[in-house]
C-alpha positions as CSV (number, residue, x, y, z in Angstrom):
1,X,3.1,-16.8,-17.5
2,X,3.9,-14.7,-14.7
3,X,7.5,-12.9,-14.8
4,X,7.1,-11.8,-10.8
5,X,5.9,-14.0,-7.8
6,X,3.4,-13.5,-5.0
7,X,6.4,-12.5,-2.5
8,X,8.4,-10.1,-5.1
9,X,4.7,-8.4,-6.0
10,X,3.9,-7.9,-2.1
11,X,7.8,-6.4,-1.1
12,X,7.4,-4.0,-4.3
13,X,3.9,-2.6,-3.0
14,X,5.1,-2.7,0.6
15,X,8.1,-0.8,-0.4
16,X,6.2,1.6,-2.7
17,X,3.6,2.4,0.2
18,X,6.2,3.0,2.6
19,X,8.4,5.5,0.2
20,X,5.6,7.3,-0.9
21,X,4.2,7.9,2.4
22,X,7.6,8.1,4.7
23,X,6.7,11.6,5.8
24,X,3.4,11.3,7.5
25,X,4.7,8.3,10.0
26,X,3.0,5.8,8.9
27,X,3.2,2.2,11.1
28,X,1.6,-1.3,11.2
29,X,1.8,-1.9,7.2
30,X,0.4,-5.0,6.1
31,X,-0.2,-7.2,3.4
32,X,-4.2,-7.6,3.2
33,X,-5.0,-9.0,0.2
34,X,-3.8,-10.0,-3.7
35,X,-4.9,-10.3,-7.0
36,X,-3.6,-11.0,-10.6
37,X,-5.5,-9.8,-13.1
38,X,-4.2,-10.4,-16.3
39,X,-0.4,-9.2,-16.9
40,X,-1.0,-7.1,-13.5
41,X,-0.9,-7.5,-9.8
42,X,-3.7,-5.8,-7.4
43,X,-1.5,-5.9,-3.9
44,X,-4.0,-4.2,-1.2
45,X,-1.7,-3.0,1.6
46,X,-2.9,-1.7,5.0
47,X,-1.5,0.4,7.0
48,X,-2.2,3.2,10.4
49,X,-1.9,6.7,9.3
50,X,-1.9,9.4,12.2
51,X,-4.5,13.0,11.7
52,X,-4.6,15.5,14.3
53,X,-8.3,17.1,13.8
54,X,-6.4,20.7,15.6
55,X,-2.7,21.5,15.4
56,X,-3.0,21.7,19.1
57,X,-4.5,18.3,19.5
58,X,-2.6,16.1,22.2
59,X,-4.0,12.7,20.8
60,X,-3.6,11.4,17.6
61,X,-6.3,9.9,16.0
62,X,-5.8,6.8,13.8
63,X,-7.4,5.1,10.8
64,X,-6.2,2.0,9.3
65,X,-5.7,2.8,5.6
66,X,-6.1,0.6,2.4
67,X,-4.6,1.1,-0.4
68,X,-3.8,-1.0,-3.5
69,X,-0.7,-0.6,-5.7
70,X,-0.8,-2.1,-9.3
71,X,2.3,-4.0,-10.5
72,X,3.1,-4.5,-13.7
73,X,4.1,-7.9,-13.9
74,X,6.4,-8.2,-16.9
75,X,8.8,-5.2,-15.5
76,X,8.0,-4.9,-11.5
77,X,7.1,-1.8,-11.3
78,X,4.3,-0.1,-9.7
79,X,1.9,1.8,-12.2
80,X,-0.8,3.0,-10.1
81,X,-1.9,3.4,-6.7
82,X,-5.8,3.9,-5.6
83,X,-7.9,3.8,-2.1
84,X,-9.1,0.3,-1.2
85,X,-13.0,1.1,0.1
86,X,-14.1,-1.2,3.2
């Protein structure tokens, strides 16, 4: 039986994507998909990450980035995080 919900397994992973990457601005995070896999959650999170090519570039460029945080579901905490490929 599942000790975390859906909703408590998404705002851990949201939260955990937007701590660890606070300093590179990232913006539009999303929820894009979920997954329980036995006493763990796969929460894919999505999310627009800004890379100059040149320091002296005027324009950002952005990618949309997918990650997925693993939850442990008996204590709520994330365990891993790993790229999501599209």
């Amino acid at each position: 039986m599942a000790n975390l919900d859906v909703r408590r397994a998404v705002k851990v992973a949201k939260e955990y994507i937007a701590e660890l990457f606070s300093e590179e601005g990232i913006a539009e995070v999303g929820l894009e998909e979920v997954e329980m896999t036995g006493d763990k959650w796969n929460v894919t999170i999505g999310f627009v990450r800004p890379f100059r090519s040149r320091p002296d570039d005027i324009l950002a460029r952005y990618e949309r980035q997918y990650k997925v945080v693993c939850i442990d579901d008996q204590f709520g905490r994330p365990e891993s995080i790993k790229n999501r490929d599209v």
